[in-house]
N, C-alpha and C positions, 0 to 999 in steps of 0.2 A: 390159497386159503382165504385173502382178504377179497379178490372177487366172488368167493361163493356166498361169504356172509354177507355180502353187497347184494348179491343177487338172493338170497336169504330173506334181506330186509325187504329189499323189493316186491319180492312177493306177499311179507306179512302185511303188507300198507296198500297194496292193491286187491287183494282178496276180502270179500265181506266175511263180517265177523261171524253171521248165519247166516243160511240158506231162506229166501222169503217165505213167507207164508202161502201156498198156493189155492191155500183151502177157500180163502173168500176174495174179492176182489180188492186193489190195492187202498188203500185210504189216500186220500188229493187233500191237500193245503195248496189255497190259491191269496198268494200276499198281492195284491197293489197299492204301491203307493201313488201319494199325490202331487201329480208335478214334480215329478222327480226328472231329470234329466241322466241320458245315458254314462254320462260324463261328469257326473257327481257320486259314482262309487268307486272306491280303487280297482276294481278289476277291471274297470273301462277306463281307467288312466288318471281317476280325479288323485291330486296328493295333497289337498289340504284338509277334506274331510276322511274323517275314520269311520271306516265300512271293513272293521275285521268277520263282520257273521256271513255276511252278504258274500262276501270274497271268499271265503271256506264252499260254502255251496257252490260256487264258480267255478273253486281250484276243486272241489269234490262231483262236478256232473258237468254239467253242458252251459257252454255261453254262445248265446247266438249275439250275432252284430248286425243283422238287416234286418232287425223285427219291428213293424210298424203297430201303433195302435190302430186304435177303430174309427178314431179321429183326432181331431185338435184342442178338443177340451172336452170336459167330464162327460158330463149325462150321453154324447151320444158314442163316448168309447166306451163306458160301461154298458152301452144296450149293445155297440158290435159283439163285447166280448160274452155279454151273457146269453145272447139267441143265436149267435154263427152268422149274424146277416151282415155286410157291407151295406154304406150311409148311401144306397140308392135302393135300399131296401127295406132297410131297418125300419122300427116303428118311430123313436127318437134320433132327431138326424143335428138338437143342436139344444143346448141349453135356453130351456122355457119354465120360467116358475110357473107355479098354480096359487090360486091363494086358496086361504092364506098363510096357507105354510104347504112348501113341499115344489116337486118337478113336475113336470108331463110324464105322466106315466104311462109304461108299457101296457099293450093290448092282452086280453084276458086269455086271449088265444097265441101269446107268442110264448115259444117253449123255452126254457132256461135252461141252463148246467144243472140247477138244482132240480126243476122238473124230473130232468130225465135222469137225474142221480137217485132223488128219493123214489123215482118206479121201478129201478136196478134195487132196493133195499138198503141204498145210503141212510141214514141221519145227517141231514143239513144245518148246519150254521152257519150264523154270517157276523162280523163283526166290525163297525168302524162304518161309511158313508153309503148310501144306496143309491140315492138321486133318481132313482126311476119310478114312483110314485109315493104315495103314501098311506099307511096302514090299510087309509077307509075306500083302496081306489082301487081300482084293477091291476094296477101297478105294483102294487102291497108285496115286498118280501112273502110276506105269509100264503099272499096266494099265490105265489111261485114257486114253490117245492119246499120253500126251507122253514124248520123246526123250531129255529130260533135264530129272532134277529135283535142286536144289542148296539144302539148306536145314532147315526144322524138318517133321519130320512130325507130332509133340505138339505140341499147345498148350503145358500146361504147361512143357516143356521150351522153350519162345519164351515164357516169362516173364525169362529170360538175355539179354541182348544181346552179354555174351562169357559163353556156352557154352560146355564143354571138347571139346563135339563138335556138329557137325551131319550132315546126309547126302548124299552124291554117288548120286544114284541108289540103291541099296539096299546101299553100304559105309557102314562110317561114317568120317568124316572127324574126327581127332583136333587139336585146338587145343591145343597142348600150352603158349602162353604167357597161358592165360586158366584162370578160377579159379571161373568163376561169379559173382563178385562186380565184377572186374575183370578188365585183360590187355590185348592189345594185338593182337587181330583181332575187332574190331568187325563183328558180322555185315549191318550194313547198307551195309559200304562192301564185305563180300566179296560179298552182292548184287551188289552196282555193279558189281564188278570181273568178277563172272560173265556178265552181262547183258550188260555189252561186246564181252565175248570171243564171246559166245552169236552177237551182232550180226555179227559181223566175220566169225564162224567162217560162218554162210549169209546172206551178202549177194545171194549171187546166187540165192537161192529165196525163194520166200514162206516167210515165216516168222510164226507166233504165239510170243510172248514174253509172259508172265502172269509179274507181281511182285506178290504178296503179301507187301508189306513186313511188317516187324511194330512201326514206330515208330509213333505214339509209344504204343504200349502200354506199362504200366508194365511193369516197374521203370524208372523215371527211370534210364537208364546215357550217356551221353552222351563221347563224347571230348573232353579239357582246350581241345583248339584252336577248337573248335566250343564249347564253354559259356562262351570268352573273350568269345565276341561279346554275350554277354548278363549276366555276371555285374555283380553290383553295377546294373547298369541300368535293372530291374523294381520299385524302389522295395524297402518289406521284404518281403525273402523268405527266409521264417522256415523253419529245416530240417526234414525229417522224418525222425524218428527209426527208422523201419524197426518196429517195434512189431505194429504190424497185415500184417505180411505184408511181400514186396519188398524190396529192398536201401536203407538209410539213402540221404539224401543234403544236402549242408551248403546247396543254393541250389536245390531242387527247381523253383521258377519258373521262371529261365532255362536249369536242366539239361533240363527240358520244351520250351524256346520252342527250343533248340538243337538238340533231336533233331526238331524237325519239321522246322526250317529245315534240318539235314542231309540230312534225306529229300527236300526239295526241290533241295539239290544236287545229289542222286544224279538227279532228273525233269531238269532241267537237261543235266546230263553223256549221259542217254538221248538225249536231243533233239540234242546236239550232236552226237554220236555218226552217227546218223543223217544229218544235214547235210553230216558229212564225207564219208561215203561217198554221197552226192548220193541217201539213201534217203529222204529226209520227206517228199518229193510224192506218194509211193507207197505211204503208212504213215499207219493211222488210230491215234491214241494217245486213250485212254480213259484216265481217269483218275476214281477215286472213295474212298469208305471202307468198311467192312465193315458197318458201325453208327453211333450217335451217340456223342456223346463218352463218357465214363468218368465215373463217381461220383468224388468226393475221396478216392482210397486212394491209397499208394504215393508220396504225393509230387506226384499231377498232382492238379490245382486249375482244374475246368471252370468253378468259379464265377467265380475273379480273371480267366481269356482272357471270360467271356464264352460259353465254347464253343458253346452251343446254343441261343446268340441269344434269342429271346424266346418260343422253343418250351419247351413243356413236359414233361419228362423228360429222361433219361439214358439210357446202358444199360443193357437190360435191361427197357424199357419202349418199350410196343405204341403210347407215345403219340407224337407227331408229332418228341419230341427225342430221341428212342431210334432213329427209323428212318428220319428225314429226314436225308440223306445228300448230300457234294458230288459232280456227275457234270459232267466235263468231256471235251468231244470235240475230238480235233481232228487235221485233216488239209485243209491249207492249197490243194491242189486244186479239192477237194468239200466243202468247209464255210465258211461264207461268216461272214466272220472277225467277232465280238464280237455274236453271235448270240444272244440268250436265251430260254429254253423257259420256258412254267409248264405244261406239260402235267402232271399225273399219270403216273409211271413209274415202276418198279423194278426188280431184278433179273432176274426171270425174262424182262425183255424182252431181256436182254444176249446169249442165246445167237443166238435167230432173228435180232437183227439182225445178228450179226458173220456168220450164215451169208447173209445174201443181200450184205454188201460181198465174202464170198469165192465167190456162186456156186453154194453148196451148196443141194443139199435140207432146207426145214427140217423137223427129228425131229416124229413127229406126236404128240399128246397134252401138247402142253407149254401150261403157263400162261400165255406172256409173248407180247407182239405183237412184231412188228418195230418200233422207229422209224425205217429208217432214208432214210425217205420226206423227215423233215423236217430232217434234217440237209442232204440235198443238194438245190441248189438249182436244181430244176427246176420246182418247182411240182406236184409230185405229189401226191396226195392221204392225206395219215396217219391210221392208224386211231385210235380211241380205245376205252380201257377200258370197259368198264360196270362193272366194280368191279376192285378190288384187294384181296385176302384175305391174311390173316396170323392166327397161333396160335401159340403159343408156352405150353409147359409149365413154364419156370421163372419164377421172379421172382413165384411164386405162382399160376400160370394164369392166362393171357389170350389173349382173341380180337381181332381188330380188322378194320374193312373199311370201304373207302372208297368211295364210291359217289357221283361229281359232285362237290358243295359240300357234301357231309354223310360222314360219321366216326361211325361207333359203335367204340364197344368193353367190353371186359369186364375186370374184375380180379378177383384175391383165389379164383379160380373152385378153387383148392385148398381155400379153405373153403368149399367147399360152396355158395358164392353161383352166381348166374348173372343178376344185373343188369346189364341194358345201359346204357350213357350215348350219349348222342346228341350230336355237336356239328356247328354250322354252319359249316362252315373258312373259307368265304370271310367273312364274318363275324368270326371266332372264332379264327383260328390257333390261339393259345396255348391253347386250349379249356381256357376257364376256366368260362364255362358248360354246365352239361348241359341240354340244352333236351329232354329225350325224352318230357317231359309234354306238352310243347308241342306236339310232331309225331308223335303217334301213331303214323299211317299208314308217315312215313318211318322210326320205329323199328321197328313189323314187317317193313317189306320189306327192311330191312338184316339182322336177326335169322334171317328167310329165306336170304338169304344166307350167316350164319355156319352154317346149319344144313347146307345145300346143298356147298358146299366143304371143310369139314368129315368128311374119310374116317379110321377110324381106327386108329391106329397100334397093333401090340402092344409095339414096342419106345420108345413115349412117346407112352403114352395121356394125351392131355387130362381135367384132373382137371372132373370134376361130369359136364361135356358127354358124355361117351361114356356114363356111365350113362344121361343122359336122352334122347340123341336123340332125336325124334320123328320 
């Protein structure tokens, strides 16, 4: 008797509550956060910050643990993820301002998620930092598929979490009780409060909704109610003094563990959102980071969470803790709940697979596969990579590619170097040894590689490499 009601329950808590909608194609929520490292939510092992929403979606669909970004900082992971292209490709390959406000913006002819969502019949918005041009540029949200954009089109200017202004579309929206320092509309709850209305306002269409949050990048700004839950709690948590850059703060540890735990409120409030208007069965929600966590600047302290686990680097770096990234799927119809991937994945696989859950033709020439074979569970067959390619022009130049259980990469290539390292991943995560003496063979055909992928930019030419290509 007490195993049937066992097996009773089990089945009530694994069965969706309905059947999905089949009639029109799924609705996508695409959250990123910023600078979040994998290893600052509880479902990837963090225990001093609270990520109950974040970890529901985990324990309810799919957690991947090899998911890379597009790169090592913003502007050119958000262009891998929004056109399907790898940074020997892409149009932005590295964080460049324009004045005098705003990034390099993308090319008028590079296709978007939201492109080719709103020609499937999506309604697009976006919510939270864009960094890939600005209104009056080529770059422009607006000229890239989506409907409505609310939020930072600068980077720089989303170093603020109260802003004196952000933008509605191509107005600008004035905060007339915030100071930059301070104030009292926090941009990550006027996120939320957009994202709702965004929801509510086309319930009855398919709809793409993209939140590029911008917590917890620094500045450490956090609101009183929300840093309650963590003050004094963290053991010492010694201030910083604003010196190097970003706003002071008197408890920077739990002003940090506060603004993540916020932005999990807000994933939270998404979700329920959804529920209420009987949308979730219908609605794939992806969730990830831009990059790995942050160096020690401004207050945030990737070393006291932990942030990047037992990986090695930061932002900023081509190394496995610069670009190892959290990716969370989920959509409780078709994703068979508490699922975990080690596939190899990144970025540029995000566009092709959100166009075949809507349907679409996927854009031809892009670098990214589909997954989304192995999220739903039919038993279909999922492609795999033969490698993975990354470059990046700051941070001193570097290349990097993954290739199976083996990782090279290159540093320092601004001076003039162009030494490879080799490392073993499966072996070696932390790739703490260079074994490239070791494996000759496997260090030329990855080097082949960087050389092959590798097309070059005039507007962020790779330092040494473009002179010597061969």
């Amino acid at each position: 008797m007490l195993r049937a009601l066992a097996c009773a329950l089990a089945l009530s808590f694994a069965a969706p509550a309905r059947a999905a909608d089949t009639s029109r194609p799924p609705n996508i929520v695409l959250i990123v956060a910023d600078d979040l490292g994998c290893f600052e939510l509880g479902c990837y092992g963090q225990t001093k910050i609270k990520t109950p929403s974040i970890d529901k979606l985990a324990a309810g669909g799919a957690k991947f643990t090899r998911f890379y970004s597009g790169n090592a900082v913003c502007a050119p992971s958000r262009c891998a993820l929004m056109t399907g292209k790898h940074m020997g490709h892409a149009t932005v390959r590295n964080n460049k301002e324009a004045q005098p406000e705003g990034q390099f913006p993308i090319k008028k002819d590079d296709t978007t998620i939201a492109d080719v969502l709103k020609a499937q019949g999506y309604v697009c918005g976006a919510m939270g930092k864009w960094g890939l041009g600005m209104w009056d540029t080529d770059g422009s949200p607006l000229k890239h598929g989506f409907d409505l954009f609310f939020g930072y089109n600068c980077q720089r200017h989303a170093h603020s979490h109260y802003p004196t202004y952000v933008y509605r579309n191509d107005k600008r929206v004035e905060l007339k009780d915030n100071d930059g320092k301070t104030g009292k509309q926090y941009t990550q709850d006027l996120f939320e409060a957009e994202a709702l209305e965004f929801i509510d306002a086309n319930k009855a269409k398919p709809f793409f909704l993209y939140l590029p949050f911008t917590v917890p990048h620094v500045a450490v700004q956090v609101p009183d109610d929300s840093l309650n839950e963590y003050k004094g709690k963290l053991g010492d948590d010694p201030a910083y003094d604003g010196k190097k850059g970003y706003q002071p703060h008197l408890a920077p540890h739990a002003g940090y563990a506060a603004m993540v735990t916020r932005m999990d409120r807000t994933v939270g409030r998404v979700v329920d959102k959804l529920k209420e208007l009987k949308l979730d069965e219908d609605t794939l929600v992806l969730f990830t980071s831009d990059n790995g966590p942050t160096h020690n600047v401004g207050g945030a302290d990737s070393t006291f969470f932990n942030s990047a686990g037992k990986l090695r680097g930061l932002k900023g770096s081509l190394y496995e803790g610069g670009i190892r990234v959290p990716f969370i799927a989920y959509m409780p119809t078709r994703i068979k709940r508490g699922t975990v991937h080690n596939q190899p994945l990144y970025f540029p696989d995000v566009l092709p697979t959100l166009c075949e859950f809507a349907g679409a033709k996927v854009p031809k020439n892009l670098d990214g596969i589909s997954f989304r074979p192995m999220l739903l569970p039919f038993g279909q067959k999922q492609a795999e990579h033969e490698f993975l390619y990354w470059e990046f022009s700051g941070y001193g130049g570097q290349q990097a590619v993954i290739e199976g259980e083996w990782k090279a990469v290159r540093q320092d290539l601004g001076k003039g170097l162009v030494k490879t390292e080799l490392y073993h991943l499966a072996k070696d995560e932390s790739e703490k040894e260079d074994v490239s003496a070791k494996f000759p063979e496997v260090l030329a055909r990855l080097e082949k590689r960087m050389r092959e992928e590798h097309t070059p930019s005039a507007d962020f030419p790779l330092q040494t490499v473009d002179g010597k290509k061969k």
